[in-house]
N, C-alpha and C positions, 0 to 999 in steps of 0.2 A: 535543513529543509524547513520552510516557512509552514508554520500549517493555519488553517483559516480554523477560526473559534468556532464558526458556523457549522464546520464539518462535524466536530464532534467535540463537545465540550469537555469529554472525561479528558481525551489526551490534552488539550486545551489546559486544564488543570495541572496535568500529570507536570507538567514543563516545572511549578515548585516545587514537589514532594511528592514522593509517592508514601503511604502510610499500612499499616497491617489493616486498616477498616477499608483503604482504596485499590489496593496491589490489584487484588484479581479484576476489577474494574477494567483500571489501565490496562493492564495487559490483555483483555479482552476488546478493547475499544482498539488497540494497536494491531494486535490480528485481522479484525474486521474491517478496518481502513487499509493494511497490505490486501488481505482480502477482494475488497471494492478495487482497487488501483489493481490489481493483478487481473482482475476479470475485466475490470474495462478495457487494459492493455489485450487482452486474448478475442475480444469482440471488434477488433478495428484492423481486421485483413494482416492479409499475408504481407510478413517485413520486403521492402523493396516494391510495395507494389502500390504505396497510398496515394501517389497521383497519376493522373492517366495524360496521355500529352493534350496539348492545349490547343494544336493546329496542328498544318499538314506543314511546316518550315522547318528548315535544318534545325532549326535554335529549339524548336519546341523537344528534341527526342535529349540535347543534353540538358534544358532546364526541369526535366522530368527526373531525368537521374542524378543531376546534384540537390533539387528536392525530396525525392525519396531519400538520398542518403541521408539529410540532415533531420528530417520526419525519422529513421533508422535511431539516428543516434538519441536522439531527443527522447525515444520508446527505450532505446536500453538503458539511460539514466531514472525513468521511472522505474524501471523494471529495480534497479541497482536501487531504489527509493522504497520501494515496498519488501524488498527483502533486509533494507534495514531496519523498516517497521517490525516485521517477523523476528529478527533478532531482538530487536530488542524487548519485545515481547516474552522472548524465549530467556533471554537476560531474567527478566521478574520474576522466572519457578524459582529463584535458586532464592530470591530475595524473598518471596510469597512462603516459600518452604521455612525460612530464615524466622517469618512472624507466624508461622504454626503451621500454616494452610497445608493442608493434605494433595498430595499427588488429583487424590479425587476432586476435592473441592477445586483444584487448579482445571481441571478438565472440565470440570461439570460449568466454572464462571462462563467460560467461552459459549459455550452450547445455552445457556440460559439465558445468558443476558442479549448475543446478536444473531447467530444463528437462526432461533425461534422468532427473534422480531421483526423478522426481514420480510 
């Protein structure tokens, strides 16, 4: 997955190294980007139903249903894209634990750094 610098430079970073001064960062920034991508995916209607037809012609009721379906799939490869973010997120306690960082401090990165500044 490409990701844009713009969206969030920790993970932007993360792509060289993650560090014991940067872990809980990244993994923080990687939650809140699954995060963002998973609520925006839940804000845009019920699957199968993103376009409405287009006229009153035969053609319009299947060009509606072969574009839902492909709107469809295109929605569960996000979907498949932010729960890789959450992994790998989830990936970092074991490495975050590994440079000292406490259960707490691991929990508390999240909630401090995107949660509050939203």
């Amino acid at each position: 997955m490409q990701l844009n610098e713009d969206v969030n430079p920790v993970i932007s970073q993360a792509r060289t190294q993650v560090t014991p001064e940067n872990v809980l960062r990244v993994r923080a920034a990687l939650l809140a980007e699954s995060d963002r991508l998973s609520a925006a995916l839940r804000s845009g209607g019920p699957p199968g139903d993103w376009v409405g037809l287009c006229g009153g012609d035969p053609l319009s009721v299947d060009v509606r249903r072969v574009v839902n379906e492909r709107i469809d799939g295109m929605v569960g490869e996000c979907r498949g894209h932010a729960e890789q973010l959450r992994s790998a997120a989830h990936a970092l306690d074991v490495i975050a634990r590994d440079y000292g960082h406490t259960d707490a401090d691991i929990a508390a990165s999240y909630r401090a750094d995107y949660r509050g500044a939203r």
